[in-house]
Structures are given as structure tokens and as C-alpha cells.
Backbone as a printed PyTorch tensor [residue, N CA C, xyz], in Angstrom:
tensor([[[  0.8560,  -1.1700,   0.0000],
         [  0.0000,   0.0000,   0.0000],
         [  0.9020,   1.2330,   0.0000]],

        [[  0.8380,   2.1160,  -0.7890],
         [  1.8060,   3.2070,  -1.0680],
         [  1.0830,   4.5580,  -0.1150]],

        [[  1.9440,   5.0420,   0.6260],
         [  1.1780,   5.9470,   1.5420],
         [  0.8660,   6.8970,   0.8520]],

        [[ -0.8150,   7.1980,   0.7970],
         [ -1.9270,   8.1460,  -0.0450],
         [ -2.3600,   9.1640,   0.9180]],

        [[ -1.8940,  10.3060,   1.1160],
         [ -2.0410,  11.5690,   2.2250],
         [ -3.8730,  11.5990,   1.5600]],

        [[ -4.5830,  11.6610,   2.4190],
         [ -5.8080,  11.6150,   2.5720],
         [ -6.3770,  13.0770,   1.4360]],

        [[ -5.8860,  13.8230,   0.8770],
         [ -6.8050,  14.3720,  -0.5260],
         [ -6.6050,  14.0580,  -1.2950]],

        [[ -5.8130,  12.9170,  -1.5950],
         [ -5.6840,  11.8980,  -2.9170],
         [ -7.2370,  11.7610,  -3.5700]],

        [[ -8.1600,  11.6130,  -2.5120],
         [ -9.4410,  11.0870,  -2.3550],
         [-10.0500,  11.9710,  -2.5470]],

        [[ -9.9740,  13.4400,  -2.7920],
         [-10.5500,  14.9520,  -3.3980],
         [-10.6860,  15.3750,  -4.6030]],

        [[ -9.0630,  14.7250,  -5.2620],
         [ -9.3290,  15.4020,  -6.7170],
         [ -8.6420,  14.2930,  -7.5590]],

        [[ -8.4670,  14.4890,  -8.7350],
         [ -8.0850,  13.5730,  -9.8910],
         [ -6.5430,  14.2670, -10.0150]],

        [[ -6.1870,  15.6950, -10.0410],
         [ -4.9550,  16.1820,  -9.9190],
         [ -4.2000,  15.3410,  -9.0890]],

        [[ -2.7600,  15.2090,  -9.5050],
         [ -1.5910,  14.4280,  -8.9830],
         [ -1.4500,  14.8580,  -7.2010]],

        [[ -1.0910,  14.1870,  -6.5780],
         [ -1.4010,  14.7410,  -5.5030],
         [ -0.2530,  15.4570,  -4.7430]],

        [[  1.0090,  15.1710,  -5.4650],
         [  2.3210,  15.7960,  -4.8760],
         [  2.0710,  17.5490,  -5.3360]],

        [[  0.9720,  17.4710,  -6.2030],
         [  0.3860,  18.8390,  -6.7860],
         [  0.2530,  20.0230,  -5.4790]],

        [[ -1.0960,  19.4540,  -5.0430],
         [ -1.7440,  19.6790,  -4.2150],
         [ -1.4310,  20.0260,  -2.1740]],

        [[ -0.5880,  18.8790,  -2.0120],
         [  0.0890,  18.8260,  -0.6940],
         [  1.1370,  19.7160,  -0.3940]],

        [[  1.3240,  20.4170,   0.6260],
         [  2.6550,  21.1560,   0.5750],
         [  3.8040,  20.9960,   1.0050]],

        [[  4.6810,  20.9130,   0.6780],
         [  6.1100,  20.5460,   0.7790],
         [  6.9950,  21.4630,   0.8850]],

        [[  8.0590,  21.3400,   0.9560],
         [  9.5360,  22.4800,   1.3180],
         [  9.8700,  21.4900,   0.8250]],

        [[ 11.1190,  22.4030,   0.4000],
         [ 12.6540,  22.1300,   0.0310],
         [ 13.3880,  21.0380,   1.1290]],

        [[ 14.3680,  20.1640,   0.6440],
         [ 14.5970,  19.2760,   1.8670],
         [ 15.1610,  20.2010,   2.7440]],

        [[ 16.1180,  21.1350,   2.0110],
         [ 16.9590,  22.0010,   2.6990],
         [ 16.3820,  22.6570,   3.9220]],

        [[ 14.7390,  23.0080,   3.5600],
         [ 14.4750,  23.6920,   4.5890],
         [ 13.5900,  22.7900,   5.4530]],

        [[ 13.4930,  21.3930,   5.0400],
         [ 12.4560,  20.7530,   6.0310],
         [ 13.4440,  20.0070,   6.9460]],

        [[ 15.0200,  19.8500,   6.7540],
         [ 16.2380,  19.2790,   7.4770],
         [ 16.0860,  20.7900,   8.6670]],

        [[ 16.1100,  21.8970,   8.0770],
         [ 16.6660,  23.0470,   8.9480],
         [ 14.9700,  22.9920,  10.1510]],

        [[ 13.9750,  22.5540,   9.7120],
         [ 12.5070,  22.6180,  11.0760],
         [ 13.4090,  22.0080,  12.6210]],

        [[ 12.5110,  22.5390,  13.3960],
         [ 12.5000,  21.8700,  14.2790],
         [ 12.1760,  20.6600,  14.5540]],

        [[ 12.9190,  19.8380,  15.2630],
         [ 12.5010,  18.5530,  15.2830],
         [ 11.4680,  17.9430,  16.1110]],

        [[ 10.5880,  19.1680,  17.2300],
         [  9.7750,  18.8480,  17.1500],
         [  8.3110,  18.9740,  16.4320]],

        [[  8.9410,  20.0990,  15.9710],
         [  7.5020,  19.9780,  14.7880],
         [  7.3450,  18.8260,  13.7710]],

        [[  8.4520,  18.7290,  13.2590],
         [  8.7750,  17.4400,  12.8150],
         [  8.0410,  16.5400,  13.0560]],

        [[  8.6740,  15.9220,  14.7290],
         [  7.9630,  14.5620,  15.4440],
         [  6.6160,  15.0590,  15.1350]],

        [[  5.8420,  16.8410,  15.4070],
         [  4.4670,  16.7780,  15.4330],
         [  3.4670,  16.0650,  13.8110]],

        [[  4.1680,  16.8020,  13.4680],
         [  4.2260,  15.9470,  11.5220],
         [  3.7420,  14.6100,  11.1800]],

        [[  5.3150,  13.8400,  12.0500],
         [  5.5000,  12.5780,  11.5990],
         [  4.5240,  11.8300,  12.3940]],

        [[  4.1320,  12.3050,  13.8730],
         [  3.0320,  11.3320,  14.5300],
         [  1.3500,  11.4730,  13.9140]],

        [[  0.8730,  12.3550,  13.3240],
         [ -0.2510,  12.8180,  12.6330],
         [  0.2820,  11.7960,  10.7920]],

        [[  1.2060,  11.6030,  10.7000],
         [  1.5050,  10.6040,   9.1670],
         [  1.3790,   9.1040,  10.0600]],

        [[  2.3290,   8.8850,  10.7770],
         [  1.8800,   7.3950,  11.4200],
         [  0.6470,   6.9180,  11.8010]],

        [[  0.2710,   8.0200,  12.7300],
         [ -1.8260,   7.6830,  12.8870],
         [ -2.0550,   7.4440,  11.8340]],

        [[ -2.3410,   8.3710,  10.8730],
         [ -3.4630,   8.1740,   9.5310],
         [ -2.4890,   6.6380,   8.9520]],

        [[ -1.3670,   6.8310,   8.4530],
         [ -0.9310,   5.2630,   8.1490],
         [ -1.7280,   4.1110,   8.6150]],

        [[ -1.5530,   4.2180,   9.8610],
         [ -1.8560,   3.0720,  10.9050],
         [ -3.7200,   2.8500,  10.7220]],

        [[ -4.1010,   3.8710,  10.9610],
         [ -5.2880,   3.7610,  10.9140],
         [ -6.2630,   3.1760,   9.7320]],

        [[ -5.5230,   3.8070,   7.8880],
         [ -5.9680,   3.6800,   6.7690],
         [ -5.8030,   1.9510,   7.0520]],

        [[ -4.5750,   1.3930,   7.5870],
         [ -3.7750,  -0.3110,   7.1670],
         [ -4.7550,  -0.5910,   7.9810]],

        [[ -5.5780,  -0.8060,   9.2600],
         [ -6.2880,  -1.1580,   9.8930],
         [ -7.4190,  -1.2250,   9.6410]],

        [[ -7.5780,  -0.2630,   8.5920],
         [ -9.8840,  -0.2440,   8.3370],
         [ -9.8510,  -1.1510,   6.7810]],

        [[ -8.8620,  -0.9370,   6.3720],
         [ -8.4440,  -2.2440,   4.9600],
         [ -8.1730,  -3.6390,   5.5320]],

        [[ -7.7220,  -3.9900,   6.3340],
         [ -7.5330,  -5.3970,   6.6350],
         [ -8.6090,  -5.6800,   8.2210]],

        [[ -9.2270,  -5.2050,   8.7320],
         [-10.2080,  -5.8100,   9.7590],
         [-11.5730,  -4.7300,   9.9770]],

        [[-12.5740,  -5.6200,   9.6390],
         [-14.1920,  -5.2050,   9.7510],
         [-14.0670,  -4.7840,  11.4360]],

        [[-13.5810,  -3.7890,  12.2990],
         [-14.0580,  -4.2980,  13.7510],
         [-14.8860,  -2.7970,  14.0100]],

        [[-15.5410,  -3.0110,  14.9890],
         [-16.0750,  -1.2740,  16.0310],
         [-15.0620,  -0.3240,  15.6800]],

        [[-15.1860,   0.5930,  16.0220],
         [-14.1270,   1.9760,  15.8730],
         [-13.4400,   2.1100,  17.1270]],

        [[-14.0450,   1.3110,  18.2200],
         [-13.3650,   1.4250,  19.6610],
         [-11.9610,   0.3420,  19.3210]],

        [[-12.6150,  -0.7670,  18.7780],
         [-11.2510,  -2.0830,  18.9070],
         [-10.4770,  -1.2760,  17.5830]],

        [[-10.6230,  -0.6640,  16.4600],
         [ -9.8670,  -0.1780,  15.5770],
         [ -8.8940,   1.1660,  16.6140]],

        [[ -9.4370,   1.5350,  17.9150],
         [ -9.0130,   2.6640,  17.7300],
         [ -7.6190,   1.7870,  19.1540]],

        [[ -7.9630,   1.0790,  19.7160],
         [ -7.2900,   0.2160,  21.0740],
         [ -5.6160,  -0.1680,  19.9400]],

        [[ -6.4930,  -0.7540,  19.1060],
         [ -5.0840,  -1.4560,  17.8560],
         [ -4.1470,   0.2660,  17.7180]],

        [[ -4.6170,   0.9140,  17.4090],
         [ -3.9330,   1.9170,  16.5610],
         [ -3.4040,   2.6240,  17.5650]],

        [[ -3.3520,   2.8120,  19.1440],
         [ -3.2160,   3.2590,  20.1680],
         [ -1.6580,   2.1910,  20.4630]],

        [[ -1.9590,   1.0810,  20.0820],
         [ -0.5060,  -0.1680,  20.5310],
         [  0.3260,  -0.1130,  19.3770]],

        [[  0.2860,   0.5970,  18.5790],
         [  1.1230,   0.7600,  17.4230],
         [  1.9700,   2.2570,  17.3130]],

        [[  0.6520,   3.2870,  17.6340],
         [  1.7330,   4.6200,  17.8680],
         [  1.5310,   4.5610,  18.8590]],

        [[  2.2220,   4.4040,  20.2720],
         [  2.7070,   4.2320,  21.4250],
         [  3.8900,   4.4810,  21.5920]],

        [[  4.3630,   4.9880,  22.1280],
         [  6.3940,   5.1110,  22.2360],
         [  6.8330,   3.3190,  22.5440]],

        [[  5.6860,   2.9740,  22.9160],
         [  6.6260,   1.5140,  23.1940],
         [  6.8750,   0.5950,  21.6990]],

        [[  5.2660,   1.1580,  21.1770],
         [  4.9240,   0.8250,  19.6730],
         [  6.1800,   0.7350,  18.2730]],

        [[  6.3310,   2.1730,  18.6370],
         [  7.1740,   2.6930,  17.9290],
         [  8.6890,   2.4410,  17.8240]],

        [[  8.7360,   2.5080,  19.4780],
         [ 10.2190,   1.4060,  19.6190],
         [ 10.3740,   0.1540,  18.9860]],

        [[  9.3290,  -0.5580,  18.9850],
         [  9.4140,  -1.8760,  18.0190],
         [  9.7290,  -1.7780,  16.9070]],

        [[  8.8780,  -0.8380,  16.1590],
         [  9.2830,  -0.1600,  14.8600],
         [ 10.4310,  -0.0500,  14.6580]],

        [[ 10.4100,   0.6920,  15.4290],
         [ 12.6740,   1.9220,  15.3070],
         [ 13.5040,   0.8180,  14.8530]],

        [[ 13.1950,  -0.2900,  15.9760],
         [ 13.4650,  -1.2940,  16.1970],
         [ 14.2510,  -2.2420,  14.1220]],

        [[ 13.0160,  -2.0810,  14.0520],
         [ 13.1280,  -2.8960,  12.7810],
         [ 13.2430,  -1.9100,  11.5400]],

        [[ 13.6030,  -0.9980,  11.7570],
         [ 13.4900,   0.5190,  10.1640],
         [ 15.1180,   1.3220,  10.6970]],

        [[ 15.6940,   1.4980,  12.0100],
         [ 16.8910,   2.0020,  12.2290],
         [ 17.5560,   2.0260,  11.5320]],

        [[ 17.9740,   0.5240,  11.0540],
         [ 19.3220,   0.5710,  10.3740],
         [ 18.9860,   0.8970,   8.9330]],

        [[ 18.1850,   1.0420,   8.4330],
         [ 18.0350,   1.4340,   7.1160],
         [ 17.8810,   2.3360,   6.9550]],

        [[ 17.6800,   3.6440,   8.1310],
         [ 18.0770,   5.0270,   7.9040],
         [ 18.8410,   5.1660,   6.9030]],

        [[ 18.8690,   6.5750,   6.3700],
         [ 19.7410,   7.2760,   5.7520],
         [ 20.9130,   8.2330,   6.2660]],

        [[ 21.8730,   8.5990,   6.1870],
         [ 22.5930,   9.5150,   7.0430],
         [ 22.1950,  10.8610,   7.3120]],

        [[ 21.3460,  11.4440,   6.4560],
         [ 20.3040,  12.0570,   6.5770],
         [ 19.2820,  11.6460,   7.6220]],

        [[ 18.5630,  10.4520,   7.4360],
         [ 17.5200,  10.2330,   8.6160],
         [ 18.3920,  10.1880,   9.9690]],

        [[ 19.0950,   9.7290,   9.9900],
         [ 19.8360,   9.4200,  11.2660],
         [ 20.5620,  10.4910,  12.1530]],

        [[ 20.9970,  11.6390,  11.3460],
         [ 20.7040,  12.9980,  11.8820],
         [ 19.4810,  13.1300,  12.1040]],

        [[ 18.1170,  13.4630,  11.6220],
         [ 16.7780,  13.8450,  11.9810],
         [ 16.6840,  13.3120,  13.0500]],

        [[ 17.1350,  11.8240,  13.1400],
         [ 16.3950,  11.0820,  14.3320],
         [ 16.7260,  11.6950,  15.8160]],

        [[ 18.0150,  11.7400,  15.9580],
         [ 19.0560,  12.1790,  16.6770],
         [ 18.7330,  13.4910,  17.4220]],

        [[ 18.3770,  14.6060,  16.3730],
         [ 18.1820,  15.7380,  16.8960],
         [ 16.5210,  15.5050,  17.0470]],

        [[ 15.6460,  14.6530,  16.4710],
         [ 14.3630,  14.3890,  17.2390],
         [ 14.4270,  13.7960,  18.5960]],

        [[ 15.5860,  12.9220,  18.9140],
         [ 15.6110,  12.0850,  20.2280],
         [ 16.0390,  12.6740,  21.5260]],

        [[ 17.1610,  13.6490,  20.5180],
         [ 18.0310,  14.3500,  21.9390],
         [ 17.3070,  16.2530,  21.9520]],

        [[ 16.2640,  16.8030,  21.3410],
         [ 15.5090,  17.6720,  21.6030],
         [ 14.8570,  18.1750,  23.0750]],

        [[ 14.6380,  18.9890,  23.2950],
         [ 13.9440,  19.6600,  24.7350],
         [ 12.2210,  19.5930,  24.3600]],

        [[ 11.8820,  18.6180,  24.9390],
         [ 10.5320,  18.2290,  24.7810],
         [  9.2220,  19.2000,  25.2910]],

        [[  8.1020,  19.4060,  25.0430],
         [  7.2370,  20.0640,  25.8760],
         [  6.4440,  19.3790,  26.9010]],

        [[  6.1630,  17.8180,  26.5140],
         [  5.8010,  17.1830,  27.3350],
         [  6.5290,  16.0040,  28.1850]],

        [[  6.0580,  14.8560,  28.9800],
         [  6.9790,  14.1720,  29.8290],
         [  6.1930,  12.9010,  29.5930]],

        [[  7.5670,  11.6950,  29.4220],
         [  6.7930,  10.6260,  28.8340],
         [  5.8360,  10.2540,  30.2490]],

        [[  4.8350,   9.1600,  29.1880],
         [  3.5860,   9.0780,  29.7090],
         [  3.7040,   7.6290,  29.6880]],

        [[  3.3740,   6.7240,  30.5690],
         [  3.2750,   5.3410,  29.9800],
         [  4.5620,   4.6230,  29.1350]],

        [[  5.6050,   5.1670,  29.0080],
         [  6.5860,   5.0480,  28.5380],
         [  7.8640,   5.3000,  29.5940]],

        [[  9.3190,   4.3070,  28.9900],
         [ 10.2080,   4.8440,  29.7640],
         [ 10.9390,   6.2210,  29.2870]],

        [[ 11.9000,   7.2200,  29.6150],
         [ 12.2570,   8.0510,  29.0260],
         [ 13.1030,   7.7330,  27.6110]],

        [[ 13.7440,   6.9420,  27.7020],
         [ 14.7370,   6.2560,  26.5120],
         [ 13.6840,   6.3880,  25.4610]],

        [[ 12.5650,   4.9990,  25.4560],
         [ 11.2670,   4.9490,  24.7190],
         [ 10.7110,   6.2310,  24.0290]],

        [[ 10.5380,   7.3460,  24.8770],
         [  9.5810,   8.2900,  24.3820],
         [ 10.6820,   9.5440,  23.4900]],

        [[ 11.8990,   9.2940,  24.1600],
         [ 13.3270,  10.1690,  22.8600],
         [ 13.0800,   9.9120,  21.9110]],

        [[ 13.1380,   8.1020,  21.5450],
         [ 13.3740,   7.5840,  20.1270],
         [ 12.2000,   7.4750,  19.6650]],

        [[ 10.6540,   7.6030,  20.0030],
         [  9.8550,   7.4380,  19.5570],
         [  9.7710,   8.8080,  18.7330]],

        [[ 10.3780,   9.9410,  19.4930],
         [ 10.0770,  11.4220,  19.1930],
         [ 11.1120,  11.5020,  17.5970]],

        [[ 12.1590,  10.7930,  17.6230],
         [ 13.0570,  10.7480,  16.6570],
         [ 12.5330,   9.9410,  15.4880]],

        [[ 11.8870,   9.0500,  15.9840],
         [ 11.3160,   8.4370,  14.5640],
         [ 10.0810,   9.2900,  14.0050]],

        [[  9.2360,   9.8450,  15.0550],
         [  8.1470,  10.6470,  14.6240],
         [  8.8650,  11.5700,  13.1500]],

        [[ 10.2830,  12.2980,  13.9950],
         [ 10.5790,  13.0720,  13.3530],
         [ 11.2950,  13.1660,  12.0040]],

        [[ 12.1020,  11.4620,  11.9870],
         [ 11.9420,  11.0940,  10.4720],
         [ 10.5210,  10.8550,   9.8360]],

        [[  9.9520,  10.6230,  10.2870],
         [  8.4500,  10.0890,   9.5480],
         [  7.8720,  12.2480,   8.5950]],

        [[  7.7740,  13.1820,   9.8640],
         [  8.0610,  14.2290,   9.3180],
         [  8.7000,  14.8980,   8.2390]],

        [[  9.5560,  14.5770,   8.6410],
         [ 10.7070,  15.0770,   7.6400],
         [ 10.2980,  14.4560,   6.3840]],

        [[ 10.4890,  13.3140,   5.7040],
         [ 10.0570,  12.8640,   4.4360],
         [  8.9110,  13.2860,   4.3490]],

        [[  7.3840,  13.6220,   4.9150],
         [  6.4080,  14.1330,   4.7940],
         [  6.3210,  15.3810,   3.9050]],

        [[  6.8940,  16.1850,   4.7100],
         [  7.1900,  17.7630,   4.6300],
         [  7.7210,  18.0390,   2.9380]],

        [[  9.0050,  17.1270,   3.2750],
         [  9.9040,  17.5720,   2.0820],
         [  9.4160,  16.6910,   1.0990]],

        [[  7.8570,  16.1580,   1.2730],
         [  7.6550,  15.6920,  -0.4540],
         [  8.2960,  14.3400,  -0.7340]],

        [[  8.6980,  13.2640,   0.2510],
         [  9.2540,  12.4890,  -0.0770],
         [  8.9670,  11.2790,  -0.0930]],

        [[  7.4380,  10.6620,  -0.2420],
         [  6.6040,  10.1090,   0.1030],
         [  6.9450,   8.4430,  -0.8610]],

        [[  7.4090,   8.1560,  -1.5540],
         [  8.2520,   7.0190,  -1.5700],
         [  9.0230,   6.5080,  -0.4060]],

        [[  9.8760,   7.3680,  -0.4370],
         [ 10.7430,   7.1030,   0.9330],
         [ 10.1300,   6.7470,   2.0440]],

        [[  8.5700,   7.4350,   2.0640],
         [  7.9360,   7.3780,   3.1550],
         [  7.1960,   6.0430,   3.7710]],

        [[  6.9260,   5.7400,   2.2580],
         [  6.4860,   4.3370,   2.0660],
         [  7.0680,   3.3310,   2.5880]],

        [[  8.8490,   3.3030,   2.4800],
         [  9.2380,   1.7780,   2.0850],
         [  9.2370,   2.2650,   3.9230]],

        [[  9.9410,   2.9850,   4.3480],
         [ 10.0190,   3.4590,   6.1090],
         [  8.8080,   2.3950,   6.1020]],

        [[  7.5190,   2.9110,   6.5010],
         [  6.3040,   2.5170,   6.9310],
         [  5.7390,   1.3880,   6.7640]],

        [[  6.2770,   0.8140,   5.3220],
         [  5.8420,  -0.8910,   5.5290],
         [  7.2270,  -1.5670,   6.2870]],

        [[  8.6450,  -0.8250,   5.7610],
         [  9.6840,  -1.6800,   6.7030],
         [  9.0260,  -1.7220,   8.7240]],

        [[  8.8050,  -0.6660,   9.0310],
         [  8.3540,  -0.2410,  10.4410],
         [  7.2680,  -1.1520,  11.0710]],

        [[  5.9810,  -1.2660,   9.9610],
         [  4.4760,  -1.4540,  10.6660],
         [  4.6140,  -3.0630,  10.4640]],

        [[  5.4810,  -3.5230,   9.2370],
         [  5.5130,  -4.7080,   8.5890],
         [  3.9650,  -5.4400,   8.6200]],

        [[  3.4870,  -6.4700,   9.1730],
         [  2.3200,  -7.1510,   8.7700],
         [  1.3740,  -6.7030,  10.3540]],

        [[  0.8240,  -5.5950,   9.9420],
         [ -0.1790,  -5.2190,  11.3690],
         [ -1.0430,  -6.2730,  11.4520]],

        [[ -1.6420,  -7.3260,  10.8530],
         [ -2.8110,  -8.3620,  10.8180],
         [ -2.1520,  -9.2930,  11.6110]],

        [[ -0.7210,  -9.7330,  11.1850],
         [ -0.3360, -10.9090,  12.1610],
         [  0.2920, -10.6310,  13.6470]],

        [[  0.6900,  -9.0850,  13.7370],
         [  1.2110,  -8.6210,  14.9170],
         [  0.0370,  -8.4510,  15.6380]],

        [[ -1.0570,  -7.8060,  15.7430],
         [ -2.1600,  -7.7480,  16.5090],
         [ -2.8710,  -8.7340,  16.6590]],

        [[ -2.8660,  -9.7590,  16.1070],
         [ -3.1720, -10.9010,  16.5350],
         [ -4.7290, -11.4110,  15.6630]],

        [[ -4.5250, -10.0530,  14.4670],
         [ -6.1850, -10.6660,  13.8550],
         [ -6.1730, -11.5100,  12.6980]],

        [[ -5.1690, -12.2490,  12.7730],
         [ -5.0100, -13.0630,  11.5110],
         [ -6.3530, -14.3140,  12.5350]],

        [[ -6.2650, -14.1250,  13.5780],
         [ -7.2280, -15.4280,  14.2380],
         [ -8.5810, -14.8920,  14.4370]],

        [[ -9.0090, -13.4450,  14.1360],
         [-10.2990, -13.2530,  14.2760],
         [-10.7510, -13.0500,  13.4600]],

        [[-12.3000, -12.5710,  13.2340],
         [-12.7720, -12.6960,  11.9880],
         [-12.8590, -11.1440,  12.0740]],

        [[-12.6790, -11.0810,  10.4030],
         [-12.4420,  -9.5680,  10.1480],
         [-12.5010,  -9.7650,   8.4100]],

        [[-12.1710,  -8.2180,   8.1310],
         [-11.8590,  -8.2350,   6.4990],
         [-10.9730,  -9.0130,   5.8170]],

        [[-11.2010,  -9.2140,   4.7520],
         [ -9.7570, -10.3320,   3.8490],
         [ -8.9630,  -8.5940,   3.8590]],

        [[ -7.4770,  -9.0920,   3.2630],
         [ -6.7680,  -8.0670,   3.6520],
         [ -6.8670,  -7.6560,   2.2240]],

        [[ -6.5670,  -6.5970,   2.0030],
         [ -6.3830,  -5.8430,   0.4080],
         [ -5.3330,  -5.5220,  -0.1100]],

        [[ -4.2510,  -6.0400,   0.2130],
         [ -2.6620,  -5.6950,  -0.0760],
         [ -2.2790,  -6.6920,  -0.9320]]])
């Protein structure tokens, strides 16, 4: 599934048209937490679109799933499995997303957890911003890899998957 920023679904125009982007130059120079703010609003909708395509459930159990996925603990799993395929580029972003002066204090998370979660947010951003939505892609299926068999609904009944 190639990540489709939600007015794909508005017009017939190309959609890199439409969305706004910066220069990498200037989406490297953002703050990294606006960034992380970016990249966690691209992971929800990700997470959420892969979830209403592969399982029929309530909007409460769709919303419990999508809550254990962007989670800082979530996300650590992720990091987990998409890190090393950073770019030297991402791996700066991440860095100055991880080691940033935060506004809030992790929640449900350990502090380590909620740095690197903030750092991946903030690669997820960064390719957002700067228009880079391939890139964004392979990140997001390397990261989420098979949400049906990780949540455990390959055993319940739900939608056939559409991928």
C-alpha cells in the first residue's frame, strides 16, 4: 500500500500537486519537534488507513489497535526494525528528534522509549514535509511490517486483507 495523504481522495490532480512541501533544505533546517508533530499525525493516519483495509471491527477495537502501534513503546518496536536502514540524513533527523527539549513528559513510557519514539516521529516528518513520500512508504511498511499478524487478527474474523 503506497502511503496516499488523505486528498488523494478529493481530486483527480496528482497529488504531490496539491500537498505542501519544502525544500529538503528547509524541512532538514525545522525543528525537530515539529517534525515529530508531523511525523506522529503521518503514522496515525498510516496506521489507521492499514487497519480499516484489513479488519471489519467497532471503531473502539480499531481505535485500542492503533493506540498499541503509535505508542512510544509501539514505535520502539518499529525503530526497532526501520533504524538501520536510515539514511545519514535520517539518522541525523532522528538524533536531533531524540536528543531535543521536549514540551511534554513521557507518559506510559520509559524516558529512553519516548526520545526515540520522538526521533522516529521526526523522520516520519521530515520525508512528509519535504515531499518524499516514496521514501515514506518503504520506512512505513519496513516499520508497521504485517499489522494483521502482529495484533493478533489473523485469528479473528475480520476483512480479507487488500494488499
Amino acid at each position: 500500500m503506497l502511503f496516499r495523504p488523505a486528498y488523494a481522495i478529493i481530486s483527480v490532480v496528482n497529488v504531490t500537486e496539491i500537498l505542501t512541501s519544502v525544500p529538503e533544505r528547509d524541512a532538514y533546517q525545522m525543528n525537530p519537534v515539529t517534525l515529530a508533530f508531523l511525523g506522529d499525525a503521518v503514522l496515525t493516519l498510516y496506521i489507521r488507513e492499514k487497519l480499516a483495509l484489513i479488519a471489519d471491527y467497532p471503531s473502539g477495537d480499531l481505535q485500542k489497535y492503533t493506540a498499541i502501534e503509535v505508542s512510544a513503546h509501539g514505535q520502539n518496536i518499529a525503530l526497532a526494525k526501520v533504524g538501520p536502514a536510515f539514511t545519514a540524513t535520517e539518522k541525523e533527523i532522528f538524533r536531533r528528534g531524540r536528543n531535543s527539549k521536549k514540551p511534554a513528559k513521557a507518559k506510559n513510557a520509559t524516558v529512553a522509549e519516548y526520545n526515540n519514539s520522538t526521533g522516529f516521529e521526526a523522520v516520519l516528518g521530515y520525508l512528509y514535509i519535504s515531499g518524499q513520500y516514496e521514501r515514506l512508504d518503504e520506512i512505513l511498511k519496513l516499520a508497521c511490517g504485517d499489522l494483521k499478524a502482529e495484533l493478533g487478527l489473523d485469528s479473528q474474523a475480520g476483512a480479507e486483507d487488500t494488499e
